[in-house]
Chimera marker file (.cmm) of the C-alpha trace (Angstrom):
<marker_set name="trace">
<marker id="1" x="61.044" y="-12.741" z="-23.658" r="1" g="1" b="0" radius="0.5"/>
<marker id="2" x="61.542" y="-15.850" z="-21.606" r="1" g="1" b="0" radius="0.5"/>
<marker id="3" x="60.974" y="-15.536" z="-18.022" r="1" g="1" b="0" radius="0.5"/>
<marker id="4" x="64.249" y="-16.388" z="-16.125" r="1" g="1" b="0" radius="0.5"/>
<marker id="5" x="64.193" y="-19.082" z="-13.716" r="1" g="1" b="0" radius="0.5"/>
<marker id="6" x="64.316" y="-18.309" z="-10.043" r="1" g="1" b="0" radius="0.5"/>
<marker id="7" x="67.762" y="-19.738" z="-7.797" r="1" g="1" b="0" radius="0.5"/>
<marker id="8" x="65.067" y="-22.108" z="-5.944" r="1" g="1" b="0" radius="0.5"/>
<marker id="9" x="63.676" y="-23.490" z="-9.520" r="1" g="1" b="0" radius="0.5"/>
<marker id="10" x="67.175" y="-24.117" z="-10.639" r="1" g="1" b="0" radius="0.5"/>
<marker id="11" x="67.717" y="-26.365" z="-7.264" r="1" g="1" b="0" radius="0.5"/>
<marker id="12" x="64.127" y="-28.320" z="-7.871" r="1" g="1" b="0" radius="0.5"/>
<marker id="13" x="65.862" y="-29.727" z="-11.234" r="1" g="1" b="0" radius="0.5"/>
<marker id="14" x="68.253" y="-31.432" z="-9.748" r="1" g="1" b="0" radius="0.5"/>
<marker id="15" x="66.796" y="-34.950" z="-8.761" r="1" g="1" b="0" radius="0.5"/>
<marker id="16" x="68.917" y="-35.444" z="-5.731" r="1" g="1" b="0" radius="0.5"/>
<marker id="17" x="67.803" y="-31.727" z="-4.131" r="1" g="1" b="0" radius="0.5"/>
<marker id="18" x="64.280" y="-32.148" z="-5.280" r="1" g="1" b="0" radius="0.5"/>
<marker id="19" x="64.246" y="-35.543" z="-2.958" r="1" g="1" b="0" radius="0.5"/>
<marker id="20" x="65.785" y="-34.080" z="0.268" r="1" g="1" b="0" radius="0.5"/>
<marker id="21" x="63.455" y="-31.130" z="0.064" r="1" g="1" b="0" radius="0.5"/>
<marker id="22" x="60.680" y="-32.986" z="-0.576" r="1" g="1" b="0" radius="0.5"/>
<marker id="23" x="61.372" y="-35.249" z="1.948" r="1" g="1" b="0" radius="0.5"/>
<marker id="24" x="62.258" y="-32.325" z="4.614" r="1" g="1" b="0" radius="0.5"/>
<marker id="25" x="59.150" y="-30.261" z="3.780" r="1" g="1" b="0" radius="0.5"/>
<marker id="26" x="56.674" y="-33.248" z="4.734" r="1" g="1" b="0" radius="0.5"/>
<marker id="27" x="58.173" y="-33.767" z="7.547" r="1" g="1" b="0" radius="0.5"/>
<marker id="28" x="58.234" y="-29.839" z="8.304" r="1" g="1" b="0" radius="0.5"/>
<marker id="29" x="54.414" y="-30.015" z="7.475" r="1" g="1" b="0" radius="0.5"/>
<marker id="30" x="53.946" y="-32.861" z="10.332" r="1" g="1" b="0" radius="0.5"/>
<marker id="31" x="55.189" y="-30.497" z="12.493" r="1" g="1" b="0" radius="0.5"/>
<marker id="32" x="53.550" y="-27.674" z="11.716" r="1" g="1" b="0" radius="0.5"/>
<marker id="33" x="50.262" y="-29.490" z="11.876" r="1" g="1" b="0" radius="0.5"/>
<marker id="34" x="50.597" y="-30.722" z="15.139" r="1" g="1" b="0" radius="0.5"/>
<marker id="35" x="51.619" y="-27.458" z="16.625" r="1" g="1" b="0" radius="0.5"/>
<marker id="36" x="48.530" y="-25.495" z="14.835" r="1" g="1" b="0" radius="0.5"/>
<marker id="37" x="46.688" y="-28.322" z="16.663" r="1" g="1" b="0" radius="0.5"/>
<marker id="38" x="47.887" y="-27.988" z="19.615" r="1" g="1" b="0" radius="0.5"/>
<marker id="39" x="47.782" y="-24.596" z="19.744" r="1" g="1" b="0" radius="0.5"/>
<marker id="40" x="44.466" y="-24.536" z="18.821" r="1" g="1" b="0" radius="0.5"/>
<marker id="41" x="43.140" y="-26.697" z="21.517" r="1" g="1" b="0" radius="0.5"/>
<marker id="42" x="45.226" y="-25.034" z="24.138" r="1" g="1" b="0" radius="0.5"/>
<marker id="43" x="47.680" y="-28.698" z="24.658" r="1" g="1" b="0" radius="0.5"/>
<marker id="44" x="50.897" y="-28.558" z="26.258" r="1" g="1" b="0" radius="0.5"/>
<marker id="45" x="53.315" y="-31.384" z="24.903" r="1" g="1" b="0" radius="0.5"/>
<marker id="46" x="52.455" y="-32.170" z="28.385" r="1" g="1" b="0" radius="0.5"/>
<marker id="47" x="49.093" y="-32.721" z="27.895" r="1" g="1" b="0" radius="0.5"/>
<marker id="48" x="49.066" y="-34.500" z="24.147" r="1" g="1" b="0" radius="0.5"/>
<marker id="49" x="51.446" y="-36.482" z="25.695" r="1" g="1" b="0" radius="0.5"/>
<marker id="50" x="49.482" y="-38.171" z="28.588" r="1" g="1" b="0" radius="0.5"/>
<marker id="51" x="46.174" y="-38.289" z="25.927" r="1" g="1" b="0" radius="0.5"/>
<marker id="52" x="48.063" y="-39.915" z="23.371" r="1" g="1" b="0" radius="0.5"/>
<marker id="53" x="49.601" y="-41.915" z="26.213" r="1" g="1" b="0" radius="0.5"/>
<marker id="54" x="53.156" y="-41.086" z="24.775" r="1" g="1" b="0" radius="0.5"/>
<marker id="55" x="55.925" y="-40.032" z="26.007" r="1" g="1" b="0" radius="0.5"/>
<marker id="56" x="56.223" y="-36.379" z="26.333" r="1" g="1" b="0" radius="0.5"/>
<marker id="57" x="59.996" y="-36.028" z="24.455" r="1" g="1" b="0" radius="0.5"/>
<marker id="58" x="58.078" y="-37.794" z="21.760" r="1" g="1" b="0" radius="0.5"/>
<marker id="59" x="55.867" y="-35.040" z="21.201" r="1" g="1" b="0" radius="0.5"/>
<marker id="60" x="58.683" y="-32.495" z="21.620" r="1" g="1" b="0" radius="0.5"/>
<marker id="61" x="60.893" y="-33.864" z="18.610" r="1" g="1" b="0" radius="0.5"/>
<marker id="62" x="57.816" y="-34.326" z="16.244" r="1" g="1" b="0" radius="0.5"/>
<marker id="63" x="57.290" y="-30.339" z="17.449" r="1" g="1" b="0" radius="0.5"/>
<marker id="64" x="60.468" y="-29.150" z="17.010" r="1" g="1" b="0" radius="0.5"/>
<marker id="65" x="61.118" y="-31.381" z="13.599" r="1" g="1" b="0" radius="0.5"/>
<marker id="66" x="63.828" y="-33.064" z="15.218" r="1" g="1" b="0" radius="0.5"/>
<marker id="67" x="62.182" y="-36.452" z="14.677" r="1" g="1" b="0" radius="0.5"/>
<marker id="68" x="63.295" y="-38.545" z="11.782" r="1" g="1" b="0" radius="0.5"/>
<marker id="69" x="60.746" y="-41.255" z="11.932" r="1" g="1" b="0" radius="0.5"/>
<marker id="70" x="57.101" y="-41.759" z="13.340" r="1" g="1" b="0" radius="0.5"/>
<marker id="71" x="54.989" y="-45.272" z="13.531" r="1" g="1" b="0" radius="0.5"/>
<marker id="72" x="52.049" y="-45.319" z="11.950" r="1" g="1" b="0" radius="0.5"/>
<marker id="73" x="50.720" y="-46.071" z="15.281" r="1" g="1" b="0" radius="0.5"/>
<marker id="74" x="52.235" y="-43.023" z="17.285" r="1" g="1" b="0" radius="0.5"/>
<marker id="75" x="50.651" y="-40.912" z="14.601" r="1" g="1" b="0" radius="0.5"/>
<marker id="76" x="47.437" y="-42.275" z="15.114" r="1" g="1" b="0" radius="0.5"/>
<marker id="77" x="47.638" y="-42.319" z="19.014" r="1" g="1" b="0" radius="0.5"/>
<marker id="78" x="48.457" y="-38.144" z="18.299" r="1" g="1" b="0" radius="0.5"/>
<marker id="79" x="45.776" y="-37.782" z="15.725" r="1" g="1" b="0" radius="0.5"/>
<marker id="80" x="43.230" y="-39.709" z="18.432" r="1" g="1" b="0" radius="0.5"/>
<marker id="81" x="44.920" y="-37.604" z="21.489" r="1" g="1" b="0" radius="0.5"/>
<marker id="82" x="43.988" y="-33.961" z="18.994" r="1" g="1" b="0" radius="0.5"/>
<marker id="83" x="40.249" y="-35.434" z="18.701" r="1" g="1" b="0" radius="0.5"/>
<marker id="84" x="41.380" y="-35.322" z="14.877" r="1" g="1" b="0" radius="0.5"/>
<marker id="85" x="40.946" y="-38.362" z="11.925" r="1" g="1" b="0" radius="0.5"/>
<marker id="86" x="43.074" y="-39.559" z="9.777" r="1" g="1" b="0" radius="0.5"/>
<marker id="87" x="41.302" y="-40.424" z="5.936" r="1" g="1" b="0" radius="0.5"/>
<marker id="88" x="42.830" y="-42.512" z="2.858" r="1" g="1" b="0" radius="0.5"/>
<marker id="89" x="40.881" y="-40.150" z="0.074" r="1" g="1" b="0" radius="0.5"/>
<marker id="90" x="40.829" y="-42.098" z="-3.402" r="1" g="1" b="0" radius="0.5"/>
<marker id="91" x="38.672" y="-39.815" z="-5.739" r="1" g="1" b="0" radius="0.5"/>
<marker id="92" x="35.481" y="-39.518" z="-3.914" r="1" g="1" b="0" radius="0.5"/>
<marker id="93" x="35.649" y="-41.780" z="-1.466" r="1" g="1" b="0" radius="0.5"/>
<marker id="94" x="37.152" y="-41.259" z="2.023" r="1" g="1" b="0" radius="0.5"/>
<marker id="95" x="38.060" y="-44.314" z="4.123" r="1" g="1" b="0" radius="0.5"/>
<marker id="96" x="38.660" y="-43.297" z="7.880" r="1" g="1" b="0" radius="0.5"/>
<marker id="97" x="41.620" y="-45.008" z="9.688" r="1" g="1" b="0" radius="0.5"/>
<marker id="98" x="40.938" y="-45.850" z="13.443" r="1" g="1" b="0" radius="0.5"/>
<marker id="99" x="42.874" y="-46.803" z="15.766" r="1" g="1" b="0" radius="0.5"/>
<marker id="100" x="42.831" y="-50.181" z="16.779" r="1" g="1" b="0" radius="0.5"/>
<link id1="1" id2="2" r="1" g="1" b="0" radius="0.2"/>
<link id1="2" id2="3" r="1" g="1" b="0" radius="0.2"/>
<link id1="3" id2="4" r="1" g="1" b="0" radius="0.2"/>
<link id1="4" id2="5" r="1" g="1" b="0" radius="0.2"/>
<link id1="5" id2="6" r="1" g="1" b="0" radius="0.2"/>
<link id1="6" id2="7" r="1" g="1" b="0" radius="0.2"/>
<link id1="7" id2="8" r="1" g="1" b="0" radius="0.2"/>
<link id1="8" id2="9" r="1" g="1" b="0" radius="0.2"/>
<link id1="9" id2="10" r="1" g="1" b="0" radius="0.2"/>
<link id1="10" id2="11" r="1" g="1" b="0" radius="0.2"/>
<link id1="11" id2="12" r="1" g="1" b="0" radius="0.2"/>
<link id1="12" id2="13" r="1" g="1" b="0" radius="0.2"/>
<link id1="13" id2="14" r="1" g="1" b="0" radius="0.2"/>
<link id1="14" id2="15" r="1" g="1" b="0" radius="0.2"/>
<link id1="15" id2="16" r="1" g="1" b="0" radius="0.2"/>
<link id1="16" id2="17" r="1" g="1" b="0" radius="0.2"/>
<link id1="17" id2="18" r="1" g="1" b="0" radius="0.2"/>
<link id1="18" id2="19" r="1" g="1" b="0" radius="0.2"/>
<link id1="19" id2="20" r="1" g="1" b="0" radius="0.2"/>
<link id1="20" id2="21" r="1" g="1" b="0" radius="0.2"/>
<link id1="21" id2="22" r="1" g="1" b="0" radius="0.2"/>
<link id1="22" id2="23" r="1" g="1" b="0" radius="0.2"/>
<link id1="23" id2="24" r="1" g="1" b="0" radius="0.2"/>
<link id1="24" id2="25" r="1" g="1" b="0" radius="0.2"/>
<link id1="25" id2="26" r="1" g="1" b="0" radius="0.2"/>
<link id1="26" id2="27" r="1" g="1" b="0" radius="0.2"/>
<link id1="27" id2="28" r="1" g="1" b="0" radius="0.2"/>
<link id1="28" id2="29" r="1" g="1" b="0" radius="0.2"/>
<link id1="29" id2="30" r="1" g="1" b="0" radius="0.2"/>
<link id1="30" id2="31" r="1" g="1" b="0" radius="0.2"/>
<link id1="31" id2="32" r="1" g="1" b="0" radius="0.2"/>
<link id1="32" id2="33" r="1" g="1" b="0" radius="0.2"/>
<link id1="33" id2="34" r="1" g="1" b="0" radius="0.2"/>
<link id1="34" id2="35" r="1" g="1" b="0" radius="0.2"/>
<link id1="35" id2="36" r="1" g="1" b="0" radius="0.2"/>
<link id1="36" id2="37" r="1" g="1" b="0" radius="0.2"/>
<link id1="37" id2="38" r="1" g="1" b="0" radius="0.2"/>
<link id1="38" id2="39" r="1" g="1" b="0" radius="0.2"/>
<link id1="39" id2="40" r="1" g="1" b="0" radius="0.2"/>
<link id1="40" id2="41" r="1" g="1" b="0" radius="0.2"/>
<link id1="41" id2="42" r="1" g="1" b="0" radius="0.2"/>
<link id1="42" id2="43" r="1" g="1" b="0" radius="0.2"/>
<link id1="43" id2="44" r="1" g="1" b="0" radius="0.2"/>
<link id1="44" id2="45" r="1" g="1" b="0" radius="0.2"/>
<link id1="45" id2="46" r="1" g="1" b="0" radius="0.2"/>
<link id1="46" id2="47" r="1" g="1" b="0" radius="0.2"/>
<link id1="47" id2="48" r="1" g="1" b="0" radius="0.2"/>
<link id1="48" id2="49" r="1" g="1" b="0" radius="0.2"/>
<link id1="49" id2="50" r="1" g="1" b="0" radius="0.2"/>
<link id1="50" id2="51" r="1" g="1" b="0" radius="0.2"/>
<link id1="51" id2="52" r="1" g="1" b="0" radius="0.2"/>
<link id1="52" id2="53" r="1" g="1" b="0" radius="0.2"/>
<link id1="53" id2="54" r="1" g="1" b="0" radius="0.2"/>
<link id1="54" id2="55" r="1" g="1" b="0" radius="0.2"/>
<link id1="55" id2="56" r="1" g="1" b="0" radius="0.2"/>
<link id1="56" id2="57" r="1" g="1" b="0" radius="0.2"/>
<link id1="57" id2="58" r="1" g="1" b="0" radius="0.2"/>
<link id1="58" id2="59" r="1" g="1" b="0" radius="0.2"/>
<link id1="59" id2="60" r="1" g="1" b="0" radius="0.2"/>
<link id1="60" id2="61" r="1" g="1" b="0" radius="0.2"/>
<link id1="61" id2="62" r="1" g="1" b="0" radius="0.2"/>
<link id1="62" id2="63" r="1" g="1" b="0" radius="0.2"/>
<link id1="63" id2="64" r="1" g="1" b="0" radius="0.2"/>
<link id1="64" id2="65" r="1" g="1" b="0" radius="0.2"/>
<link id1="65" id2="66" r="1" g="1" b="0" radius="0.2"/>
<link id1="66" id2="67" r="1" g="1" b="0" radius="0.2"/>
<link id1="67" id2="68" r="1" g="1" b="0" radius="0.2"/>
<link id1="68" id2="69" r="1" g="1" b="0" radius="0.2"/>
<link id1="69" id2="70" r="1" g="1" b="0" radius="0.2"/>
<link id1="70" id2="71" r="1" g="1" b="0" radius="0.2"/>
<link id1="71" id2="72" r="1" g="1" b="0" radius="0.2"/>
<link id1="72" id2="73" r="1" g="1" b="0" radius="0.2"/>
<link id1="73" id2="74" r="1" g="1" b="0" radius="0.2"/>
<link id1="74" id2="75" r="1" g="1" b="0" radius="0.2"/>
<link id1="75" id2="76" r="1" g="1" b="0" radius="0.2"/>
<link id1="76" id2="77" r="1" g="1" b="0" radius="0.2"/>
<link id1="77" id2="78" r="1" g="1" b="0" radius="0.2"/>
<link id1="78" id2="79" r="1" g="1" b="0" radius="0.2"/>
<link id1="79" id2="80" r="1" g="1" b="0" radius="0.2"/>
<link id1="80" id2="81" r="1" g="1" b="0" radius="0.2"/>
<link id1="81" id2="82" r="1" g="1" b="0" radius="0.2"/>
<link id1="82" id2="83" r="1" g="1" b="0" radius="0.2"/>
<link id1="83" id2="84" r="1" g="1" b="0" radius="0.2"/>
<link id1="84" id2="85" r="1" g="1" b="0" radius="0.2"/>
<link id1="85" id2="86" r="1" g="1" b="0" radius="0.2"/>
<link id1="86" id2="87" r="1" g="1" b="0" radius="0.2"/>
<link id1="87" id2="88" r="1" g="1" b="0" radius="0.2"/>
<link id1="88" id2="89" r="1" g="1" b="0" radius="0.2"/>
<link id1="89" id2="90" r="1" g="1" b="0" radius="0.2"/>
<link id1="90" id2="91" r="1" g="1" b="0" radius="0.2"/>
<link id1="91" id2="92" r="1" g="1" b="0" radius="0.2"/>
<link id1="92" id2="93" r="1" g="1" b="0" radius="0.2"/>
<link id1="93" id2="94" r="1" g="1" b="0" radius="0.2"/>
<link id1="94" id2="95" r="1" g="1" b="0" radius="0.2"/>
<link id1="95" id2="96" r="1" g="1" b="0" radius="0.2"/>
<link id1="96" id2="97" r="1" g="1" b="0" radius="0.2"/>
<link id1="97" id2="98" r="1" g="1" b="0" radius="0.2"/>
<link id1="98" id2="99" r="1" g="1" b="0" radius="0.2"/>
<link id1="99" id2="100" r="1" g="1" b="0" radius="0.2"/>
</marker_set>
């Protein structure tokens, strides 16, 4: 007997839901990352904020999920500010990204 499809499964077939969500979850997953961070190295937005030499609402939107949109740069500047690295992994080799 054929297993019947869950309401979420349905949703992923359709191209144009499949995008948004995909689209929402990375951006969901930026977020969460940079909290778990900051959590775990006891920053205030505050405090990533002046190390990343950013401004402060900045941080707070890219918490809360509420920002659209981050430059390459900005990322890195948070990445740096999180004593974290960014890597381009193709197969077996990892390329680290510095900032500049």
């Amino acid at each position: 007997m054929a297993r019947t499809k869950t309401t979420f499964e349905k949703e992923m077939e359709d191209n144009g839901f499949k995008q948004k969500f995909e689209k929402e979850y990375k951006r969901f997953s930026l977020s969460e990352t940079v909290l778990e961070l900051m959590k775990k190295k006891k920053m205030s937005v505050r405090k990533l904020a002046k190390e990343a030499q950013l401004s402060p609402t900045i941080i707070q939107e890219l918490r809360s999920g509420g920002r659209k949109q981050l430059a390459f740069a900005t990322a890195l500047q948070i990445i740096n500010a999180l004593d974290c690295k960014l890597e381009v992994v193709d197969g077996k080799n990892h390329i680290p990204l510095v900032k500049t």
